[in-house]
C-alpha positions as CSV (number, residue, x, y, z in Angstrom):
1,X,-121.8,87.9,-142.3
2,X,-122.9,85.0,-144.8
3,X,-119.5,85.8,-147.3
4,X,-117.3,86.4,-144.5
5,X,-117.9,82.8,-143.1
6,X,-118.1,81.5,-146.0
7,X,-114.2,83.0,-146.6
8,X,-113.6,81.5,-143.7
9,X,-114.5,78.0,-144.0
10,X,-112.4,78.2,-147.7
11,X,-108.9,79.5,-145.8
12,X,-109.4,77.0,-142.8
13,X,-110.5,74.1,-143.9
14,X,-107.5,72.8,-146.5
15,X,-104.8,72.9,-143.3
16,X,-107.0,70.0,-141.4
17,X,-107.4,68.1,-144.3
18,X,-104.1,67.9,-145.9
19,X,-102.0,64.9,-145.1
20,X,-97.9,65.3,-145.5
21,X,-96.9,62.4,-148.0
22,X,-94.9,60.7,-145.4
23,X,-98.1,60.3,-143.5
24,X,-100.2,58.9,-145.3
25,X,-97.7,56.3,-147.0
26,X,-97.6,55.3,-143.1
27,X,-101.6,55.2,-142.9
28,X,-102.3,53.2,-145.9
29,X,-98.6,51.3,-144.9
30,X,-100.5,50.0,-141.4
31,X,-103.7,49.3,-142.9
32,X,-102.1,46.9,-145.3
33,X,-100.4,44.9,-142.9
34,X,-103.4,45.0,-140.7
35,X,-105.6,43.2,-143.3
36,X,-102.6,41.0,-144.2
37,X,-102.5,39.9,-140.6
38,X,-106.6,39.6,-140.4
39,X,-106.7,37.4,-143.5
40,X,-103.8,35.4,-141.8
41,X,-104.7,35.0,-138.6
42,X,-107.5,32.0,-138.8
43,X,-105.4,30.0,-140.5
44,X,-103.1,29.4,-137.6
45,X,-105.3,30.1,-134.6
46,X,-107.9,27.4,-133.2
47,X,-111.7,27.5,-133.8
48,X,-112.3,29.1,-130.0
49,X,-109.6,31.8,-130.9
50,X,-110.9,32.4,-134.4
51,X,-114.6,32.6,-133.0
52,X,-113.2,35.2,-130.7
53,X,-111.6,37.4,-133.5
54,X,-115.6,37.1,-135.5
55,X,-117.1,38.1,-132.2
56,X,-114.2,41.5,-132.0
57,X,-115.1,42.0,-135.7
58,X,-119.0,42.0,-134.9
59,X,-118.8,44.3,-132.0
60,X,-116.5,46.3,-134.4
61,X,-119.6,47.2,-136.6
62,X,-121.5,47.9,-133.6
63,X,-119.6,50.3,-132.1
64,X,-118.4,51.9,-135.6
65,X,-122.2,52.9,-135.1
66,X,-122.6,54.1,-131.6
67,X,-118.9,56.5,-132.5
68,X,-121.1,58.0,-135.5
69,X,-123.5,58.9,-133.0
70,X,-121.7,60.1,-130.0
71,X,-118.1,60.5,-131.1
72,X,-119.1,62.3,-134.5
73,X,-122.5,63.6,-133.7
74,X,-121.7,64.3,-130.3
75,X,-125.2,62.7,-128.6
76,X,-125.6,60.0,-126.2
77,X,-127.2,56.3,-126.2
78,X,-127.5,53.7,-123.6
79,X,-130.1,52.0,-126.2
80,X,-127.6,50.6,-128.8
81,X,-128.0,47.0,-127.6
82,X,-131.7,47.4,-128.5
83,X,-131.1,47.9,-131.9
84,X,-128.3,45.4,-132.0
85,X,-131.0,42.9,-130.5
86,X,-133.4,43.9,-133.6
87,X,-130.8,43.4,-136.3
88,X,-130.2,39.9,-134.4
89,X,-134.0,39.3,-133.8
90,X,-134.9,40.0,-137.6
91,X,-132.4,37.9,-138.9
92,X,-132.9,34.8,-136.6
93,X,-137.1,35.2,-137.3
94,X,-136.3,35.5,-141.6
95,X,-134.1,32.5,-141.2
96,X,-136.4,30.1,-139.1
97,X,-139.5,31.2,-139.8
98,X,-139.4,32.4,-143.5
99,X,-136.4,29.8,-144.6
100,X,-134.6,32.9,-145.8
101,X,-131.4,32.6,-147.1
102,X,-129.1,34.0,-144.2
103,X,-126.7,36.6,-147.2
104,X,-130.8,38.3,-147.5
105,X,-131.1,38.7,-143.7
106,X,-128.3,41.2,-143.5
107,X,-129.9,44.2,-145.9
108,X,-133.4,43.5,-144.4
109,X,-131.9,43.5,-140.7
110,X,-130.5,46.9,-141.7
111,X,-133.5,48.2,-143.1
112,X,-135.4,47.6,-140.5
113,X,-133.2,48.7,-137.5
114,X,-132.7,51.8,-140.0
115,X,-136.9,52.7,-140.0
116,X,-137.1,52.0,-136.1
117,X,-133.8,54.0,-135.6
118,X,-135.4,56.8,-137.6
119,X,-138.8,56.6,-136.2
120,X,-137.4,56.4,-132.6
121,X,-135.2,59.4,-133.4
122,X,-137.2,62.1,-134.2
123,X,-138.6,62.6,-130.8
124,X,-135.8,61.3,-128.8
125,X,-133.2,64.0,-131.0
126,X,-135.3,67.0,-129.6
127,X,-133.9,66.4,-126.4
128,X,-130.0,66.2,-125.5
129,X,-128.0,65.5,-122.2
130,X,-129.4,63.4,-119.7
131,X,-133.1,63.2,-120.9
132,X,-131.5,61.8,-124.1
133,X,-129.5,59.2,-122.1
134,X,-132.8,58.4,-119.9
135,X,-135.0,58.0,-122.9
136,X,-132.4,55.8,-125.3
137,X,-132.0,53.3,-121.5
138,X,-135.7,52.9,-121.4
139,X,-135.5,51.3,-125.1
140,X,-133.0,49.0,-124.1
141,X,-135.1,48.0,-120.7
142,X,-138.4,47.6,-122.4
143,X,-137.0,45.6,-125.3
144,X,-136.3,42.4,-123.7
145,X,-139.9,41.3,-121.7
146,X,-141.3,42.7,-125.5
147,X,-139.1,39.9,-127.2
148,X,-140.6,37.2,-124.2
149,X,-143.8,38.8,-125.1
150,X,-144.5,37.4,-128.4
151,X,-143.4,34.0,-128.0
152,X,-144.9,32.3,-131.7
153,X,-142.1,35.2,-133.5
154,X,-139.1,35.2,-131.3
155,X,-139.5,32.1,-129.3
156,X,-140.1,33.8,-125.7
157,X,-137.5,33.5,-123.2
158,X,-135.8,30.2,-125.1
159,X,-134.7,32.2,-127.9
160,X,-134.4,30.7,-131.1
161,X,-131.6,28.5,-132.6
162,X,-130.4,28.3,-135.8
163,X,-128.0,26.3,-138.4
164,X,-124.8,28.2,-139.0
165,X,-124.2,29.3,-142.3
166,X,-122.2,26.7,-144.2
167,X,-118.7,27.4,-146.3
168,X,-119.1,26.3,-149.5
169,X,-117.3,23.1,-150.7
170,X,-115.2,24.9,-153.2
171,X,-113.6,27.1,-150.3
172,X,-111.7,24.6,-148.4
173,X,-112.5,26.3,-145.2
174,X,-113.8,25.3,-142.0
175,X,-117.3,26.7,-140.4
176,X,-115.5,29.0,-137.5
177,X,-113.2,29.9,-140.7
178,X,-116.3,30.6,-143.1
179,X,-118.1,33.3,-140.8
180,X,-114.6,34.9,-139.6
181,X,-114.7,35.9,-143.3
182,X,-118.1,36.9,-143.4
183,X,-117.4,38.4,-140.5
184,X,-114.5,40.6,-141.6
185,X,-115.8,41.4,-145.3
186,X,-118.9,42.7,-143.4
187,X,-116.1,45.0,-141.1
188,X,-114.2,46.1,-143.9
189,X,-117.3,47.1,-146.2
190,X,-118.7,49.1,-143.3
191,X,-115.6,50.7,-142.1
192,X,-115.6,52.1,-145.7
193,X,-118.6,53.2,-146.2
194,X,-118.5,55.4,-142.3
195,X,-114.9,56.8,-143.7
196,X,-116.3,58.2,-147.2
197,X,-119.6,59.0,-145.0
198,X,-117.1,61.0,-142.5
199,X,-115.2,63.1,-145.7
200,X,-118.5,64.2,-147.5
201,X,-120.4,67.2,-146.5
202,X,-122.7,65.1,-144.1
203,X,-119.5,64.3,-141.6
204,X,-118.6,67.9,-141.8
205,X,-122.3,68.8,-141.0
206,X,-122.2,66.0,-138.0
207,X,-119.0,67.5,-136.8
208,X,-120.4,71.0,-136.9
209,X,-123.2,69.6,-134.7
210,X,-121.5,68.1,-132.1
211,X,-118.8,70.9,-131.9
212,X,-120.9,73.9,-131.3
213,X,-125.0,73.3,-132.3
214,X,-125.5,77.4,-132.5
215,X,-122.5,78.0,-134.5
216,X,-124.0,75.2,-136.8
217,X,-127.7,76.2,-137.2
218,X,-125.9,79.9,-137.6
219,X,-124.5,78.0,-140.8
220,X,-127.3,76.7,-142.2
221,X,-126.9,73.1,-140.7
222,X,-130.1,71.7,-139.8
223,X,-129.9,70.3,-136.0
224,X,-133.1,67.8,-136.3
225,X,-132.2,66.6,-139.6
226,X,-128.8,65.4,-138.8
227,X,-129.2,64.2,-135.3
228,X,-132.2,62.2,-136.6
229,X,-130.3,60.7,-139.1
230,X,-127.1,60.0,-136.9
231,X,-129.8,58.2,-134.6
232,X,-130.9,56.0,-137.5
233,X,-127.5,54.7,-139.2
234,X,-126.3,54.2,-135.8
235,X,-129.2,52.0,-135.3
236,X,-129.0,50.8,-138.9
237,X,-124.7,49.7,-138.0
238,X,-125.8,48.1,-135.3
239,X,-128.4,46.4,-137.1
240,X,-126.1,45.1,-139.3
241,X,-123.9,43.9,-136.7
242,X,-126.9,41.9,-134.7
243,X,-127.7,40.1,-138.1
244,X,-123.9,38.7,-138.3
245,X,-124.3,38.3,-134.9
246,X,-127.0,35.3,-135.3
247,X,-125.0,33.7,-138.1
248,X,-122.0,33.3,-136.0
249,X,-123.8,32.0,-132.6
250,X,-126.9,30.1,-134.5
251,X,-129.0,30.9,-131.4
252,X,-130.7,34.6,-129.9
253,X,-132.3,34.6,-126.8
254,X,-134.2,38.2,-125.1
255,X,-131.7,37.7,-121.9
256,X,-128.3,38.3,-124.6
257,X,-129.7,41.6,-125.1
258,X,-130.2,43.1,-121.7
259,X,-129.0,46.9,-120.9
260,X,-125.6,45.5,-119.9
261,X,-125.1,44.8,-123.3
262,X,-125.4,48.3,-124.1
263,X,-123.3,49.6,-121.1
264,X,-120.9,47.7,-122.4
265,X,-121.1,49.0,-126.0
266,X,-120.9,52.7,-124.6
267,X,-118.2,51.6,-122.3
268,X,-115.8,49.9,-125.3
269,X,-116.6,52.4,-127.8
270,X,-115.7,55.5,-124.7
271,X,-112.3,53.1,-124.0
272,X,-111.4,52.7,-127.9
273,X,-111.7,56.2,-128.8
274,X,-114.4,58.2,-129.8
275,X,-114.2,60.0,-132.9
276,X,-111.5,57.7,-134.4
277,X,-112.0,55.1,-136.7
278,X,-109.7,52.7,-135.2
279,X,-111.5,53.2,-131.9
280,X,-114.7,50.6,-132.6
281,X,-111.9,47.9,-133.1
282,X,-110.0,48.5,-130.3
283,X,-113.1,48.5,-128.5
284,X,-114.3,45.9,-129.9
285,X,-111.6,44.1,-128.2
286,X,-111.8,46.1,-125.2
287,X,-115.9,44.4,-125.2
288,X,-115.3,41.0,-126.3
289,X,-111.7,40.2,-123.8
290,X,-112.2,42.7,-120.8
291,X,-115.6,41.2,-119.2
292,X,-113.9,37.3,-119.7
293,X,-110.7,38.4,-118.2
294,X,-112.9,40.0,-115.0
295,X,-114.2,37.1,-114.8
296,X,-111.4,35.4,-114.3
297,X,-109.8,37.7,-111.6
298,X,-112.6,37.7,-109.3
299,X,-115.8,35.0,-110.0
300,X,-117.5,36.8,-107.1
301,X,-117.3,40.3,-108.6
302,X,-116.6,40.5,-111.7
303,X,-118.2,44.0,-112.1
304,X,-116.2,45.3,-110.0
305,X,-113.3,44.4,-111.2
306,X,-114.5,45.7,-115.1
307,X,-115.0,49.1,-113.7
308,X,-111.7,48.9,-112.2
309,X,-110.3,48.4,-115.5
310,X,-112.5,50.6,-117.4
311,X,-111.2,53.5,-114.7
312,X,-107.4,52.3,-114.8
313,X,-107.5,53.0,-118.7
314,X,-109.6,56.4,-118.9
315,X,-106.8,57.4,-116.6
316,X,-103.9,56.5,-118.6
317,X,-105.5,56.9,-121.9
318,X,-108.7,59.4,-121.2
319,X,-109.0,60.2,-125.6
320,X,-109.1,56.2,-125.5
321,X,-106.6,53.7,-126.7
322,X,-106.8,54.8,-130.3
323,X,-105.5,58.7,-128.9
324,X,-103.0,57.1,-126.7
325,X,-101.8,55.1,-129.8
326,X,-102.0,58.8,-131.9
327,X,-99.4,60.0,-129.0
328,X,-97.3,56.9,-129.0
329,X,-96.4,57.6,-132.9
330,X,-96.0,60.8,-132.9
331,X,-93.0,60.5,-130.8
332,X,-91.9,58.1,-133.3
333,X,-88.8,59.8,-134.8
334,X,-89.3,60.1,-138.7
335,X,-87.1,60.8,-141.1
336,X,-87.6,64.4,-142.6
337,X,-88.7,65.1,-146.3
């Protein structure tokens, strides 16, 4: 049974991996222009549209750690804003209350989003479905009276507000132009670091999980283990992306973290794609444009008309915009080889 699988796996797995030349000269071909264009772009948009673009890149990193956890290890959270809220919190209270130096908040931000992540995920990875949906929501309602709670730490229900981080004089770059870079370096290192994640023998392990959990723990693949630590780098992401988060809007306040916040995350990251790299960007943009532009249509009911939206595009696109763009290029006539 064991060497027959094993077979197996050696004969089938080359065919998913192997790229034709053509296509990934066309991969690396849209990436470079893509980071062309994001190292272009605030240097001829205004400060409001620049801070826009951060605020895309910062949801980016958030939902590049929700997909980890539901698109990759196929489980379920309505609790991401909680931990996005911590990454946020811890930076803002090392900033104002320890005069830490804001580049230090981001690894500690992690770390500690990471321990909680990992700590909350060992119960909460024994159960799946809906009791896993139920318990990751009660995280994200309980969070926000606990921040109002301890007022002397996290400044109760008037937040905290801090100095923006400054460009340096050498730079030449205004303060919305500054953390757009911060913003994006943060982005880029991340996005890297989930890709070689994805290609090594713990994204094959995740993907085993999430495609068939029997068929996986017949392998050897150790169900607790990985959805336990799927739980915590998804916490530890958006950790990461709530400490960037506080640099960019100098202020954190318990009511910017409520469960909306992590509808919305699940929503953007459902409309994006899941299981695609591209898909936390696009929805990132899908989180950061979509509830502004509701807001506009209709002042009296804006949700209404963001579920409206959200429905119109799972109908035209339901793999998300990033399998809808898949489909668009593949029609895309190529020369052959």
């Amino acid at each position: 049974m064991t060497e027959s699988t094993k077979t197996d796996e050696k004969t089938s797995a080359p065919p998913a991996t192997v790229k034709t030349p053509a296509a990934t000269r066309w991969r690396w071909g849209a990436l470079a222009v893509l980071l062309v264009l994001a190292v272009y772009a605030p240097f001829q948009l205004a400060p409001f549209y620049v801070f826009q673009l951060t605020m895309v890149l910062v949801y980016a990193v958030a939902l590049l750690g929700l997909n980890l956890l539901v698109g990759h290890a196929g489980q379920i959270s309505l609790g991401h804003g909680a931990f996005f809220a911590i990454g946020a919190y811890t930076a803002a209270i090392l900033m104002e209350r320890a005069a830490l130096p804001y580049p230090l908040t981001l690894p500690v931000a992690a770390a500690v989003a990471f321990l909680i992540g990992l700590g909350l995920g060992v119960p909460a990875m024994r159960l799946r479905g809906l009791y896993l949906a139920l318990v990751t929501l009660a995280i994200a309602i309980f969070l926000v009276p606990l921040l109002k709670r301890f007022e002397e730490l996290t400044g109760g229900s008037m937040g905290l507000t801090l100095a923006k981080p400054q460009p340096p004089a050498w730079t030449g770059l205004a303060e919305d132009q500054w953390l757009y870079f911060i913003a994006l370096i943060v982005a880029v290192g991340t996005f890297l670091l989930v890709a070689s994640l994805l290609r090594s023998r713990v994204g094959r392990a995740l993907h085993a999980v999430r495609d068939n959990e029997i068929a996986a723990e017949v392998m050897g693949v150790r169900l607790s283990f990985y959805k336990t630590l799927a739980f915590a780098w998804s916490a530890m992401l958006a950790g990461v992306a709530g400490s960037v988060y506080t640099w960019v809007i100098g202020f954190v306040s318990p009511d910017s973290f409520t469960v909306n916040l992590s509808i919305n995350l699940l929503a953007g990251i459902v409309v994006g794609g899941l299981g695609s790299l591209s898909g936390p960007v696009l929805g990132g943009l899908f989180v950061m444009f979509v509830p502004s532009i509701s807001q506009d249509i209709n002042d009296a009911a804006p949700g209404v008309i963001f579920g409206l939206l959200i429905i119109a595009v799972m109908y035209v696109a339901p793999t998300g915009l990033a399998g809808l763009a898949g489909r668009l290029i593949k029609k895309i006539p190529r020369k052959k080889e």
